[in-house]
C-alpha positions in Angstrom: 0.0 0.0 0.0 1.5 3.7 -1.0 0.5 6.7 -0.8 1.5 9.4 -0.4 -0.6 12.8 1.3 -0.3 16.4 2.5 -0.6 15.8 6.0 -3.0 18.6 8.4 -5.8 18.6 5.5 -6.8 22.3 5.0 -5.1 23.4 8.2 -2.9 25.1 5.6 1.8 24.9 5.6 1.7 24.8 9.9 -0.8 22.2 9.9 0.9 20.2 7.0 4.5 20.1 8.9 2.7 19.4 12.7 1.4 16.4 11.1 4.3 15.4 9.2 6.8 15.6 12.1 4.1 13.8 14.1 4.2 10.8 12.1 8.2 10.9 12.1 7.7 11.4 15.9 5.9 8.4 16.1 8.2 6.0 14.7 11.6 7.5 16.3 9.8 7.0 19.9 9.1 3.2 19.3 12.2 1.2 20.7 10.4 -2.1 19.6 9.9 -1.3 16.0 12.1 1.3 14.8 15.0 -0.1 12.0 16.5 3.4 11.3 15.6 6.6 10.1 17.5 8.6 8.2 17.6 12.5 8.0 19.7 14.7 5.1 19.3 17.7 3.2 18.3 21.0 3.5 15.1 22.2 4.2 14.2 24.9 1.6 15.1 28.8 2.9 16.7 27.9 6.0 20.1 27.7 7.2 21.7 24.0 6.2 22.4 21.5 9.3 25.4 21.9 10.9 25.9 17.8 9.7 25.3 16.4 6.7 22.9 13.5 7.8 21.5 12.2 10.9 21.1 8.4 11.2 18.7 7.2 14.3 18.0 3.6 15.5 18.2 1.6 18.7 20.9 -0.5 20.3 21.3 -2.5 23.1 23.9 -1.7 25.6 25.3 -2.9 29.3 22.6 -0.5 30.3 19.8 -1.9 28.5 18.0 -0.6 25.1 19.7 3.2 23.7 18.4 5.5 21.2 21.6 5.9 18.8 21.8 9.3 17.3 24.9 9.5 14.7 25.8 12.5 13.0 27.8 12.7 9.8 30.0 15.5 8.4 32.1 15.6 5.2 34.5 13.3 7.5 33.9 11.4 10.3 30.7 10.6 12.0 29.8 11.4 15.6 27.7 8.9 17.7 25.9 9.5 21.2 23.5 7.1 23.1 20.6 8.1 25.3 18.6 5.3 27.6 15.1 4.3 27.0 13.0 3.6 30.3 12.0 0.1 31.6 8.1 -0.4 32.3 7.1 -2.3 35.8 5.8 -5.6 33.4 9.3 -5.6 31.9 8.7 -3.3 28.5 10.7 -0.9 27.0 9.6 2.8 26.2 10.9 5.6 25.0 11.1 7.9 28.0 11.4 11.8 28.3 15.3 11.6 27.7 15.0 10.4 24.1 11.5 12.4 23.6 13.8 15.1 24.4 16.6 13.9 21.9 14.4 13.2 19.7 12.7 16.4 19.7 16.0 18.3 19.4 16.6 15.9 15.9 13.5 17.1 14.9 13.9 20.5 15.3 17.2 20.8 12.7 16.0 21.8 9.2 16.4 18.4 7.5 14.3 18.6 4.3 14.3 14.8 3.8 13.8 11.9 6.2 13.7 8.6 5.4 12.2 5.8 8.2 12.3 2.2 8.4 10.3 0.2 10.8 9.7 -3.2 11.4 5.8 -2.5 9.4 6.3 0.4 7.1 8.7 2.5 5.7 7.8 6.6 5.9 9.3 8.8 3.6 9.1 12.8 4.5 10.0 16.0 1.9 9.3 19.4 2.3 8.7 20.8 -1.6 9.8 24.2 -2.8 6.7 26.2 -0.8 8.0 24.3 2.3 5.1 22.0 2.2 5.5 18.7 3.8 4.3 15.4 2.1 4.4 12.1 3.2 5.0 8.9 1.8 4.4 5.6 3.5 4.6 2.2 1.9 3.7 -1.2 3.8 7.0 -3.3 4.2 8.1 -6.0 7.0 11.6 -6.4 7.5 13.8 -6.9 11.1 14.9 -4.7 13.7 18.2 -5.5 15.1 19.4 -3.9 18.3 23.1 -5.6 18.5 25.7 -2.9 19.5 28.5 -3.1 16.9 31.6 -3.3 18.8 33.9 -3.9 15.7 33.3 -0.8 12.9 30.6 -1.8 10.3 31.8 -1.8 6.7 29.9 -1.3 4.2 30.9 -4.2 2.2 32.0 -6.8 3.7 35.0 -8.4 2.8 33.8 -11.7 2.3 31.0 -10.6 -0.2 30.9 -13.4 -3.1 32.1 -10.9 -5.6 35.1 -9.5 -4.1 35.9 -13.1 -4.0 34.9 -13.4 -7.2 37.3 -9.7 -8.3 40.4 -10.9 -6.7 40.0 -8.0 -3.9 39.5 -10.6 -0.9 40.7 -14.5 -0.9 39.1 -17.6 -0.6 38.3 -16.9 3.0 36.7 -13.3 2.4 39.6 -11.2 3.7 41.0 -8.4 1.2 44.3 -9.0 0.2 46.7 -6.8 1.2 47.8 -5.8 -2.3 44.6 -4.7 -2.7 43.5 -3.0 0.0 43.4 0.6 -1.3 41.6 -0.8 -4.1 39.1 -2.2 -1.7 38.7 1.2 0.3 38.4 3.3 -2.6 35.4 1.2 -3.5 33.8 0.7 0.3 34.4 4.6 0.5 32.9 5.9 -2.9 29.8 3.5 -1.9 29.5 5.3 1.3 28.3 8.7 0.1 26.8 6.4 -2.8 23.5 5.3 0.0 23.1 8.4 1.3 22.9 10.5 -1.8 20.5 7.5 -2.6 18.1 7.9 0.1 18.0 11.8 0.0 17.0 11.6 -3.6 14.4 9.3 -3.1 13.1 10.4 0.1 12.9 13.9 -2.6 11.2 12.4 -4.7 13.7 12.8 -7.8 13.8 9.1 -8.1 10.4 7.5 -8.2 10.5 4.7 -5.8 8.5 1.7 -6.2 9.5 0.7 -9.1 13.6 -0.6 -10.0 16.2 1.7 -10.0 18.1 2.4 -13.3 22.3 2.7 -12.6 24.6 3.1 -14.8 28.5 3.3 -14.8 30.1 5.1 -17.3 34.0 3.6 -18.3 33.4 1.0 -15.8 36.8 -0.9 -16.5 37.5 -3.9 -14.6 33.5 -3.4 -13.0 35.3 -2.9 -9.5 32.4 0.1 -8.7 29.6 -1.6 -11.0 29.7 -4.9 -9.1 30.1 -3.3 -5.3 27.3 -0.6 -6.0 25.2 -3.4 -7.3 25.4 -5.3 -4.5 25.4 -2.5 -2.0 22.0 -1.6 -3.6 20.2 -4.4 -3.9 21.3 -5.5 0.0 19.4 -2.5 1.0 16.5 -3.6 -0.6 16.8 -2.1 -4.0 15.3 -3.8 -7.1 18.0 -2.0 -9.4 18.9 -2.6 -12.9 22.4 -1.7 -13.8 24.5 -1.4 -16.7 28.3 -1.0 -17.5 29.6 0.5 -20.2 33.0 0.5 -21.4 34.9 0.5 -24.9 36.8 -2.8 -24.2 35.9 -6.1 -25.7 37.7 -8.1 -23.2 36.7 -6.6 -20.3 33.3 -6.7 -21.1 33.7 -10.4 -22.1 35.6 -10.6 -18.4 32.7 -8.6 -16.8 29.8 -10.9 -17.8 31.5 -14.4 -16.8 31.6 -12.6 -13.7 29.1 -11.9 -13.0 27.0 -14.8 -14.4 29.1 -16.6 -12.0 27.5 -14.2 -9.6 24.1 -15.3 -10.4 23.1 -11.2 -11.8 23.3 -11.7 -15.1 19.5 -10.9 -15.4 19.8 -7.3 -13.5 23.2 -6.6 -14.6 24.5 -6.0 -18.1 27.8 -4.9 -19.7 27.9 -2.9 -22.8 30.6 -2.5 -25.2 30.5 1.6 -26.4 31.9 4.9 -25.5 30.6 7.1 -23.0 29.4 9.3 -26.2 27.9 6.4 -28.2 26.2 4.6 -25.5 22.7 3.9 -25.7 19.8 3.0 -22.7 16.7 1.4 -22.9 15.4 3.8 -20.1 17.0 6.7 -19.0 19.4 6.1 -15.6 18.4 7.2 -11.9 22.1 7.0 -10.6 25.2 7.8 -12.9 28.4 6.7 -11.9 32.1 7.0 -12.9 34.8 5.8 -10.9 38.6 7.2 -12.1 37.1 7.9 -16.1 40.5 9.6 -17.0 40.5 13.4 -18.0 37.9 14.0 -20.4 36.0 11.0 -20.1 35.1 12.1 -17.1 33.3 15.3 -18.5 32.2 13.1 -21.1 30.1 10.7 -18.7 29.4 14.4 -16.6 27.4 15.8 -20.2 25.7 12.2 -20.6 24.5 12.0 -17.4 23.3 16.1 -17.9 21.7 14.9 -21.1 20.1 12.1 -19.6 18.6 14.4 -16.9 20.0 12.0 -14.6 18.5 12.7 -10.7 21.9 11.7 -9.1 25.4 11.6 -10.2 28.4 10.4 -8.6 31.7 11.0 -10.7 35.4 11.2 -9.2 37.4 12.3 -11.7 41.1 10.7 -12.7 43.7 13.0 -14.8 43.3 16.4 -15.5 45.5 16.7 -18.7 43.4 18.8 -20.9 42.8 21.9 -18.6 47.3 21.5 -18.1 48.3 21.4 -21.3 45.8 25.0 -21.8 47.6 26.2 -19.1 51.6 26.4 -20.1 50.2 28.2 -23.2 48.4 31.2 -21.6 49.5 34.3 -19.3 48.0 33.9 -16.2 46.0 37.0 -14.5 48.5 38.7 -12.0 49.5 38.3 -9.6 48.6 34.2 -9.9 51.9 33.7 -12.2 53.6 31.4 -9.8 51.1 28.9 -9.8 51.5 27.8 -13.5 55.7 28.8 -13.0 56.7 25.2 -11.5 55.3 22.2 -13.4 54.0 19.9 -10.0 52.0 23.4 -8.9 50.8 23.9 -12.1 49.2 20.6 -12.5 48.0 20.2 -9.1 46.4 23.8 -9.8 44.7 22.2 -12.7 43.3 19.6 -10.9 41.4 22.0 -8.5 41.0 24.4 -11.8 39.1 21.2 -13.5 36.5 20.1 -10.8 36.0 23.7 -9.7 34.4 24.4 -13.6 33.2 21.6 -13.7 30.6 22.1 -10.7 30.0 25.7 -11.9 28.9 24.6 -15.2 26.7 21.7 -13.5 25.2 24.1 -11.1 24.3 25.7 -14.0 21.7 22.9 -15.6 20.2 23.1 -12.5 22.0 20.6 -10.6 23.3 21.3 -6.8 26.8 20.1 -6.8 29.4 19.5 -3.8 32.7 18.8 -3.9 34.2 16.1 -1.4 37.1 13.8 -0.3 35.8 10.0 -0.5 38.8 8.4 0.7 42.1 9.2 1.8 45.3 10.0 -0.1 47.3 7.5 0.8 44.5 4.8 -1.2 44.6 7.0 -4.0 45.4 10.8 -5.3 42.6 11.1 -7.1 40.1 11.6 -4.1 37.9 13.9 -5.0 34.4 13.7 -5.7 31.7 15.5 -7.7 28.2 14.7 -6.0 25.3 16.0 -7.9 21.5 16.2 -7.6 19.4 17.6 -10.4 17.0 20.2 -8.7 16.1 21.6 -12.0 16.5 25.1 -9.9 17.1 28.2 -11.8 20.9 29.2 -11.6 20.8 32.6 -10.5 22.9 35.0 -12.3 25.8 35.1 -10.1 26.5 31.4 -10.9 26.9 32.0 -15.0 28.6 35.5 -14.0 31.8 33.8 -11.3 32.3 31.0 -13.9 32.2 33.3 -16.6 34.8 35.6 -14.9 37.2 32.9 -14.4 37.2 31.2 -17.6 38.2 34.8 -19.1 40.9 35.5 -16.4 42.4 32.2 -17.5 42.0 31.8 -20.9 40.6 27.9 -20.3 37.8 26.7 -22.3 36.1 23.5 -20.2 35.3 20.6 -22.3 32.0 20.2 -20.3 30.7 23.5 -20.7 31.5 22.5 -24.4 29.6 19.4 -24.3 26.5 20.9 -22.2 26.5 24.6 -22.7 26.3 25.0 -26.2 25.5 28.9 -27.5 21.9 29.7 -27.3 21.3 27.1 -24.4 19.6 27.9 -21.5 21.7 27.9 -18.2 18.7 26.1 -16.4 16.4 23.2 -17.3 
């Protein structure tokens, strides 16, 4: 059963959010059937969160039954525990310590949450006028309470197809050649899920029906295979496609992952990023390491598709260097194209920086993160993007206008997506 309803009837925007936050209320105060909730993004026309997502559910402790609250920022994650009250016939409520907590979560100006119990799952977005509209959808699944004393990972090492990639041996530990291999994966699929549920919890990816992912130059399928199985874990019905211009990896690929029993949800395809066709448009976009243009070549397919989430961390930054030793810089910046190793880490930040400008300016709302540490790779950054289809205001086109002047650059993106005469929105 869906549906999804404006809650407070005509009692107008006040009435609408009392009864939204009521029905999120209502599920965070149940220590016996809350799974997790899950709250992220920012609430239209107020000041952002001062973390990026909240996570909520309940664990058992020494002490008995705790509300968890973790908090998440570009880096780390923060975790404190409040204690539920014991009834006289041995039950478990909430209490007024985590009605208080709770409270206090509720009051932040999330824009999205997402909830899980052990009946239901509630979905809450506030729209552009700030009104609030929830979704709830009839599901049973388990709540578990165990207190993890060693770190979770998102994938575990001993998942059948890391077995299967050569990441982790025959008894599911990762090899220690490739353990930067493994964390760049485990990393990138971390802001993967929560991007995930903000868009859906949105409602820029329709949910009940399967989710469309696709990875652009997906190589050796390292990504494809662990977003594919991080997905459909969480409960995901997704169909998935790689794409890559490489016979014999795509011949590679799909023994894999037949051996893997997907073949029916996951396909490879032989193409270029330009040339490659969909049956249906994607939900998710993906490239992992595309190396210097292809990366804004899977950016302007992904634009093109009008793709509600992309993920891309981009590998080499050659074209935006070798545009750079021919042109004067703007004083007084000359020393940072002087020394070769400044100049090209200059272009790296040069790159990515355009490159959000000119998404941000077909209506997509772009940050720019590190997914994993430099010592697993160099090339940690991230572009995370979520089609809003808001109008960019003039400022945007104006700073990225002014800088591709000053230095004399011309982006292959903006080639690709903001040909003359286009409009700098959607």
């Amino acid at each position: 059963m869906q549906a999804e309803r404006e809650p407070g009837g005509g009692a107008g925007v006040a009435g609408e959010e009392s009864g939204a936050r009521a029905a999120i209320r209502a599920a965070l105060l149940e220590p016996g059937e809350l799974v997790r909730a899950v709250g992220s993004g920012r609430r239209r026309g107020a000041d952002a969160p001062e973390y990026q997502r909240v996570e909520v559910r309940y664990v058992d402790l020494k002490g008995g039954r705790h509300l968890q609250i973790t908090e998440f920022d570009e880096r780390q994650s923060h975790t404190r525990n409040t204690g539920t009250t014991a009834t006289p016939d041995g039950g478990i409520v909430a209490g007024d310590a985590v009605e208080k907590v709770v409270d206090e979560i509720l009051d932040l100006p999330y824009g999205n949450w997402h909830v899980e119990t052990t009946t239901e799952t509630v979905r809450l977005r506030y729209t552009k006028k700030g009104k609030a509209l929830v979704h709830r959808q009839s599901e049973s699944r388990e709540q578990r309470t165990e207190h993890d004393r060693v770190k979770r990972r998102t994938l575990d090492p001993d998942a059948p197809f890391l077995i299967e990639l050569g990441i982790s041996d025959h008894l599911g530990r990762v090899k220690p050649s490739r353990q930067s291999k493994y964390k760049q994966i485990e990393e990138f699929c971390k802001l993967l899920e929560p991007a995930l549920e903000e868009a859906l919890a949105a409602g820029r990816i329709e949910s009940g029906r399967p989710l469309q992912v696709v990875d652009l130059g997906c190589g050796n399928a390292y990504l494809t295979l662990a977003a594919y199985h991080l997905l459909t874990a969480a409960g995901h019905e997704v169909r998935m496609t790689g794409i890559d211009r490489n016979p014999a990896a795509r011949e590679r690929n799909t023994k894999r992952v037949t051996t893997l029993g997907w073949q029916d949800h996951l396909r490879f395809v032989d193409a270029t990023i330009e040339d490659a066709e969909l049956e249906t448009q994607p939900d998710v976009v993906l490239a992992l390491h595309a190396c210097d243009t292809a990366t804004d070549d899977a950016l302007a397919r992904a634009v093109g598709w009008e793709a509600p989430l992309i993920l891309a961390a981009p590998c080499c930054h050659h074209d935006i260097q070798k545009q750079l030793k021919s042109v004067e810089p703007p004083p007084p910046y000359a020393l940072l194209t002087r020394y070769g190793i400044v100049r090209e880490r200059f272009a790296d930040v040069l790159t990515d920086s355009l490159r959000a400008a000119v998404l941000r300016q077909v209506g997509y709302r772009v940050e720019v993160v590190q997914f994993v540490d430099s010592e697993h790779t160099p090339r940690n950054l991230l572009l995370r993007a979520a089609r809003t289809g808001a109008k960019a205001g003039p400022e945007v086109r104006s700073e990225y206008e002014t800088l591709v002047d000053e230095w004399q650059v011309k982006p292959r993106l903006a080639t690709l997506v903001l040909a003359p005469g286009r409009e700098a929105v959607l």
